[in-house]
C-alpha positions as CSV (number, residue, x, y, z in Angstrom):
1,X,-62.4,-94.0,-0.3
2,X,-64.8,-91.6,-2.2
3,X,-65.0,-89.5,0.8
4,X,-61.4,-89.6,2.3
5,X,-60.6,-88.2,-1.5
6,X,-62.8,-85.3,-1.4
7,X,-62.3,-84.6,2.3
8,X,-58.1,-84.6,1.8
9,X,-58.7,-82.8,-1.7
10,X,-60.5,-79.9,-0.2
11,X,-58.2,-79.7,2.8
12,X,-55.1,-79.7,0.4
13,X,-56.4,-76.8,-2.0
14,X,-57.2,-74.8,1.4
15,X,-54.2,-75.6,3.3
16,X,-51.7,-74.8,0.0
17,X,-53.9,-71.1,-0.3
18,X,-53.2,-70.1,3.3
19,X,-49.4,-71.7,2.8
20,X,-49.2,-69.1,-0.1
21,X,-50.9,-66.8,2.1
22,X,-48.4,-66.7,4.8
23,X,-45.6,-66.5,2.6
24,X,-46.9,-63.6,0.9
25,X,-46.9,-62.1,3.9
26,X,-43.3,-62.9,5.2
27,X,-42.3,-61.5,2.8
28,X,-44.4,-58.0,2.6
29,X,-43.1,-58.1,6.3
30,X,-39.8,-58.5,5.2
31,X,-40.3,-55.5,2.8
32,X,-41.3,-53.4,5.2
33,X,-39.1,-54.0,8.2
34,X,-35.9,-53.7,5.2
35,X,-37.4,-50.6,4.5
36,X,-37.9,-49.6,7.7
37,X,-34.4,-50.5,8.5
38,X,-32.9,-47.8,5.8
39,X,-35.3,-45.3,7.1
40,X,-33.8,-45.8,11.0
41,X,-29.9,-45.8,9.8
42,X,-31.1,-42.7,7.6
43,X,-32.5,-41.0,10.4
44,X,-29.3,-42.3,12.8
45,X,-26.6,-40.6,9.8
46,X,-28.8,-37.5,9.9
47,X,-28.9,-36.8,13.9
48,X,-25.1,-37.5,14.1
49,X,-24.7,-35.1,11.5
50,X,-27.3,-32.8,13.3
51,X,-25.5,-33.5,16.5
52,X,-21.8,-32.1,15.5
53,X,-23.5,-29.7,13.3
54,X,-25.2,-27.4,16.0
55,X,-22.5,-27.3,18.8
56,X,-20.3,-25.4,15.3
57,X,-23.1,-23.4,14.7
58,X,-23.5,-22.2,18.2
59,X,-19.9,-21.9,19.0
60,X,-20.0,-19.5,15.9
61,X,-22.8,-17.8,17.1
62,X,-21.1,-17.1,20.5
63,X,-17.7,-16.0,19.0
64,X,-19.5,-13.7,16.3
65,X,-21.4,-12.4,19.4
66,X,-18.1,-12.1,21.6
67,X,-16.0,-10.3,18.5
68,X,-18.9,-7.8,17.4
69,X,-19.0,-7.2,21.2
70,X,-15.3,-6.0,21.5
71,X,-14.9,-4.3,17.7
72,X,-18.6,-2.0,18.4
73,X,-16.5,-1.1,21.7
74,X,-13.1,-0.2,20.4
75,X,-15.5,1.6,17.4
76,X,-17.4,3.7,20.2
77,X,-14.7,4.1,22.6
78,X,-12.3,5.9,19.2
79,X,-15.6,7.6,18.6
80,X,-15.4,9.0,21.9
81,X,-11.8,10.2,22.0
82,X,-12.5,11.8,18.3
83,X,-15.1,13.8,19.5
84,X,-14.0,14.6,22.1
85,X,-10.8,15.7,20.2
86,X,-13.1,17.6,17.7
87,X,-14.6,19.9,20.9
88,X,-10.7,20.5,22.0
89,X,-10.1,21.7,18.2
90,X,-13.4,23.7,18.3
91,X,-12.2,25.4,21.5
92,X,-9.3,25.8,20.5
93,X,-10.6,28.1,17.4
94,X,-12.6,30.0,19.9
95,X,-9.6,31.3,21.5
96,X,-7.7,31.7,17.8
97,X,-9.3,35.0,17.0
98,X,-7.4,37.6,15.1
99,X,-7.5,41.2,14.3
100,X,-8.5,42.0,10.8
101,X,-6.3,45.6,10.9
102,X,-3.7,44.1,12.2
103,X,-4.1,40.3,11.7
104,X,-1.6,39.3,14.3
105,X,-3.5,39.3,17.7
106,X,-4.6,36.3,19.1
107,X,-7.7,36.6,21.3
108,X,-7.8,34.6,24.6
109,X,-10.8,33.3,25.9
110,X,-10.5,33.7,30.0
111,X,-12.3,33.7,33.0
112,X,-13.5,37.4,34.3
113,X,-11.4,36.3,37.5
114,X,-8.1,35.3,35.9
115,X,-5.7,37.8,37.9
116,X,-2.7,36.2,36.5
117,X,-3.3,36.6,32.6
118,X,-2.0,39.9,32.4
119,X,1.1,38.6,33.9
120,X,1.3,36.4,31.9
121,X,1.1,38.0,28.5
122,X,3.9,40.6,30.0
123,X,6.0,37.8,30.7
124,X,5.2,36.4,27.1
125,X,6.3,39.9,25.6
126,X,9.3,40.3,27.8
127,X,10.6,36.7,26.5
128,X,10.2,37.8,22.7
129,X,7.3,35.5,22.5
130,X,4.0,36.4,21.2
131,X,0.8,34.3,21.3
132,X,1.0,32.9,18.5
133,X,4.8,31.7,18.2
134,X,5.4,28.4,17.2
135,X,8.3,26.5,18.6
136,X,9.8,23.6,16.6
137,X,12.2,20.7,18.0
138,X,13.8,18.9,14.8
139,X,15.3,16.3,17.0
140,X,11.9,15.0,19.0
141,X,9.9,12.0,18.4
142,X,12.7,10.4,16.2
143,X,13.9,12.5,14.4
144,X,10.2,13.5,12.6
145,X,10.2,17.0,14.4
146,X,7.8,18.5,16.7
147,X,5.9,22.0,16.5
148,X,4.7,23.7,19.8
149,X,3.0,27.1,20.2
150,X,3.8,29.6,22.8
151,X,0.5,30.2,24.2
152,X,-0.2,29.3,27.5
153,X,-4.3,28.6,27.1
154,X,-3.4,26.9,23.6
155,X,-0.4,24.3,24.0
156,X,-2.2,22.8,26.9
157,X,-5.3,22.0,25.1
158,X,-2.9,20.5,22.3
159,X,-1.0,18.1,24.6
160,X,-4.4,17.1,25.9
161,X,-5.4,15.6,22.4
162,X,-5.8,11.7,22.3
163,X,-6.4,10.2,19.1
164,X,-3.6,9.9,17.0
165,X,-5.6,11.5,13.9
166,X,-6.0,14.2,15.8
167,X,-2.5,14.8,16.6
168,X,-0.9,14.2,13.1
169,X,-3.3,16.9,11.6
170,X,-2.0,19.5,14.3
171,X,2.0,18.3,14.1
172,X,1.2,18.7,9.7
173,X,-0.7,21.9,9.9
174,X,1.9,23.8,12.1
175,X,5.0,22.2,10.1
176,X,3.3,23.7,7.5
177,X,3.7,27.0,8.9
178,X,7.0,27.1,10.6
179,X,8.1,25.6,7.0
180,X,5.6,27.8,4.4
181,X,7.9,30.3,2.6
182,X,5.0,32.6,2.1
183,X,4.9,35.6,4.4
184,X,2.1,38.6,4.9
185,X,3.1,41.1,2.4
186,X,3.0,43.6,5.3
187,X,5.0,41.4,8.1
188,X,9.2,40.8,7.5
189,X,10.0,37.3,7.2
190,X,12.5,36.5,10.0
191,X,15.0,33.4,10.5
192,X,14.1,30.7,13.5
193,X,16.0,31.8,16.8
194,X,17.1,29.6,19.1
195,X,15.8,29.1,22.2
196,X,16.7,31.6,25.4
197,X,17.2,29.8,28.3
198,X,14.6,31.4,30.0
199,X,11.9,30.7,27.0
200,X,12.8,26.6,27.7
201,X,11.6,27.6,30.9
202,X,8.8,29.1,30.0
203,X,7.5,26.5,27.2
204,X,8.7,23.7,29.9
205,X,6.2,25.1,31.8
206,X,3.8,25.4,29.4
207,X,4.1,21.6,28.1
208,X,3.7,20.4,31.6
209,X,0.4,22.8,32.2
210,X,-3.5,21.3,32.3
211,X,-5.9,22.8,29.9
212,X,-7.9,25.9,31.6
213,X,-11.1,25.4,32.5
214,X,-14.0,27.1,31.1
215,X,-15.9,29.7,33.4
216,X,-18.9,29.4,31.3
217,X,-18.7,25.7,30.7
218,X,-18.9,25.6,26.6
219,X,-16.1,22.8,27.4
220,X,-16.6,20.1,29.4
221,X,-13.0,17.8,28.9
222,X,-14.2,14.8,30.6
223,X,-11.4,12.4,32.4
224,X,-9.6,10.3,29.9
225,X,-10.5,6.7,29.7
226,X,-6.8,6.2,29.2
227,X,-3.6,8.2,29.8
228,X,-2.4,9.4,26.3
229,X,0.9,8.7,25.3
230,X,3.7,11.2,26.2
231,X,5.0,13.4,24.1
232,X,8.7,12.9,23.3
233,X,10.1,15.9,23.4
234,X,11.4,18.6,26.0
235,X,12.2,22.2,24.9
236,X,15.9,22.6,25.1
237,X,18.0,25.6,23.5
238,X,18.2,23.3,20.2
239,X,14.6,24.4,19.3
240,X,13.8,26.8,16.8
241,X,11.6,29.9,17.9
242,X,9.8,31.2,14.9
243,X,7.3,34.1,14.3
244,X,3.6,32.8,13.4
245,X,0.7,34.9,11.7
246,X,-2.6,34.9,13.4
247,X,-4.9,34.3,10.2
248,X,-2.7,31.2,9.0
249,X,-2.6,29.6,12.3
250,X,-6.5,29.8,12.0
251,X,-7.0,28.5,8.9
252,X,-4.8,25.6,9.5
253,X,-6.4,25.0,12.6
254,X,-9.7,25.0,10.7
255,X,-8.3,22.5,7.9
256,X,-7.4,20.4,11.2
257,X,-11.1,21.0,12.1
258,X,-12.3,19.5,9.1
259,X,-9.9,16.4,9.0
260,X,-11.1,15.4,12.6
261,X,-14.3,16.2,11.9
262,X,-14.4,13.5,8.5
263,X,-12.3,11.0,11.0
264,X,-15.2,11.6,13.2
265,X,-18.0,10.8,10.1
266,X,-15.8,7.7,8.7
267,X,-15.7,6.1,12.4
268,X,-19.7,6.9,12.8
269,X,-20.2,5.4,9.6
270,X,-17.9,2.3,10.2
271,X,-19.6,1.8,13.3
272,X,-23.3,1.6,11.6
273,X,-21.6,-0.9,8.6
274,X,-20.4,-3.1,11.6
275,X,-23.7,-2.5,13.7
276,X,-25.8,-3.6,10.6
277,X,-23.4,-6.5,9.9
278,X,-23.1,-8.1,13.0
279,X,-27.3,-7.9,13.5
280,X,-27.2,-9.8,10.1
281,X,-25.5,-12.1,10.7
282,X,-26.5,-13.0,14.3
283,X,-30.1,-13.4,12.1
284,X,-29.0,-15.7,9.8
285,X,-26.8,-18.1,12.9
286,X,-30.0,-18.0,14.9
287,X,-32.3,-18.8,11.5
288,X,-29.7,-21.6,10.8
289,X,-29.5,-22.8,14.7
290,X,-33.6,-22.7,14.7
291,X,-33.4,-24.7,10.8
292,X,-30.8,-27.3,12.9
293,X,-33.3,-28.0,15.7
294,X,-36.3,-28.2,13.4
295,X,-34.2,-30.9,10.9
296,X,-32.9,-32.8,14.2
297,X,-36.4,-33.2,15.9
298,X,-38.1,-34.3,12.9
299,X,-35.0,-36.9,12.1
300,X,-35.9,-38.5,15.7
301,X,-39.1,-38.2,14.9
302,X,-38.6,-40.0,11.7
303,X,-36.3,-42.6,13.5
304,X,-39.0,-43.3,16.5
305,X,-41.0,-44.2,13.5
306,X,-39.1,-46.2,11.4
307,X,-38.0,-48.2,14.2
308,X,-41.8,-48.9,15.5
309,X,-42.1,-50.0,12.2
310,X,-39.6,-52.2,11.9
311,X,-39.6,-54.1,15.3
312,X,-44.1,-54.5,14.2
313,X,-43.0,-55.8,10.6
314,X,-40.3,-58.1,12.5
315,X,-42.6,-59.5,14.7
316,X,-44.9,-59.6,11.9
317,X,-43.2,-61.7,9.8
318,X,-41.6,-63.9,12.6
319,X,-45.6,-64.4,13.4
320,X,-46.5,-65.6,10.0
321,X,-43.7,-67.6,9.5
322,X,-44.3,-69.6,12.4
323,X,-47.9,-69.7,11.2
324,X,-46.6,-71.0,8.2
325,X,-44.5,-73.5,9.5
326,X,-47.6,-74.9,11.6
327,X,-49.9,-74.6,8.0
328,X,-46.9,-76.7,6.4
329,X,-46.9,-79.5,9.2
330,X,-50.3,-79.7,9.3
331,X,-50.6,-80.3,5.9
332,X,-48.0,-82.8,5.8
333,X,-49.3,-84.7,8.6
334,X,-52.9,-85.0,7.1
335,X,-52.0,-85.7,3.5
336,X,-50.3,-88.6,5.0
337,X,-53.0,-89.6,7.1
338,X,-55.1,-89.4,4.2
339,X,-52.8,-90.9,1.8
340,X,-53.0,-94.1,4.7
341,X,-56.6,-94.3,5.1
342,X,-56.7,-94.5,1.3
343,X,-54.5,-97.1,1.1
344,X,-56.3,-99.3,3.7
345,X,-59.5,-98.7,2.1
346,X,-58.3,-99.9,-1.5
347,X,-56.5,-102.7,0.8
348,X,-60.1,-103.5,2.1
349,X,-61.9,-103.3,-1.4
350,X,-59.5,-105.7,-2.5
351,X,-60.0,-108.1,-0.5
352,X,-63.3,-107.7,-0.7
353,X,-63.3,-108.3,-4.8
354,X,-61.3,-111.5,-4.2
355,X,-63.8,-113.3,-1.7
């Protein structure tokens, strides 16, 4: 009886420890595959985030791409027609070169094998035109009025202008001379005439001309990109013939100069604002695309993990428990063993006592 005590004793401390034991370590299973478990549907909320996230960013990326794209090409391509405008003003200056004693003539620039130029200024003369006669149409492009000059190497070059800037500062500067009240002290002011017949012709003709090449090439007036609009007016005997002045026709010309030429500097500096923006900001979309990637492979990362970790601490804790349970029958099983064997032998040493 002595012994079965001691023995069952020592076996019931034991067993109870690694009962207590095995519990403990359910439960710091548990613990860890709970924790585990907010960790994966963490990670899981992040990469779905991640996932719609990117496809915006890129789709941004593409259409900031695709619209810089087109707005740096409409920038360059109005650059183009400016400048190209400003060299057609320029020339145009070249050939406007008056006579300081008599400040009326206006100097042609023409090739050495121009046969017909003579001709031409006779015909000019014999039509009560000069070269530097404007002609304005009050009744073209609705109403607003149109100026034309008389010169056969000049009006060309004017109908040949593109850009609309361009064209307003010529149409404002030569209003402003048919229209300026202020004559040479030296010349007679004189009232507009109409239009002869045979000057319709001749500006008809001149409206419907090509700009004259250069012999020595100064001007090179590349093929337009695009036809330019046409200009909506015809001369008819309604339009006004009117006596210019040499030196004001210059210096308009030259304030038309200057007004192209700051178009010309606004557009170049537009396009480096919108060069420098658009680099920028692709940066920052690709640094925020590269920031995306590096936050979605370390959430996977983070999820492979924290799933490992939970399906070990599952099977953990499913291990321990059923280690547990085995502790818990085992201990059952031999307490009452050893409660029967105790019984028996108090059973025996009574019997025993009463013989």
């Amino acid at each position: 009886l002595d012994l079965s005590q001691i023995t069952c004793g020592r076996f019931e401390r034991n067993q109870v420890v690694l009962m207590q034991e095995a519990m403990r370590d359910v439960a710091s299973f548990n613990g860890q595959a709970a924790s585990a478990r907010s960790m994966v549907l963490e990670s899981q909320a992040t990469i779905g985030m991640l996932n719609d996230k990117i496809p915006q960013v890129e789709d941004e990326l593409a259409t900031h791409r695709k619209n810089c794209i087109s707005e740096i090409g409409t920038l360059k391509f109005q650059i183009s027609i400016v400048a190209r405008d400003l060299g057609i003003v320029r020339k145009i200056l070249s050939l406007v070169k008056c006579d300081d004693k008599k400040s009326a003539a206006l100097v042609q620039a023409k090739d050495d094998d121009d046969q017909d130029g003579d001709a031409e200024d006779d015909d000019d003369e014999n039509l009560g035109m000069d070269e530097h006669s404007l002609v304005e149409c009050s009744r073209c492009m609705g109403g607003r009025g149109f100026v034309m000059m008389s010169n056969a190497d000049v009006q060309p070059l004017l109908n040949s202008l593109e850009s609309d800037v361009a064209r307003a500062f010529v149409q404002e500067q030569l209003k402003s001379v048919v229209h300026d009240d202020t004559e040479d002290e030296e010349a007679d002011p004189e009232e507009p005439e109409a239009l002869t017949q045979e000057q319709v012709r001749h500006m008809t003709a001149i409206m419907r001309a090509e700009p004259k090449k250069d012999g020595n090439n100064t001007l090179r007036i590349e093929p337009r990109p695009v036809p330019p609009e046409p200009v909506d007016c015809a001369p008819t005997s309604s339009c006004k013939l009117t006596k210019g002045s040499c030196p004001r026709l210059r210096d308009r010309f030259l304030l038309v100069e200057g007004g192209v030429s700051d178009r010309l500097d606004d557009l170049t500096a537009q396009l480096a604002k919108l060069e420098n923006y658009c680099e920028q900001t692709d940066k920052s979309l690709v640094g925020q695309l590269a920031n995306l990637g590096d936050s979605l492979r370390e959430a996977q990362t983070n999820l492979a993990a924290a799933t490992k970790t939970q399906i070990d601490s599952e099977s953990s804790a499913a291990l321990r428990g059923k280690q547990h349970a085995e502790l818990k029958k085992e201990y059952s099983n031999t307490l009452k063993q050893c409660c029967a064997e105790q019984n028996e032998a108090r059973s025996e040493m009574c019997a025993l006592t009463k013989i």
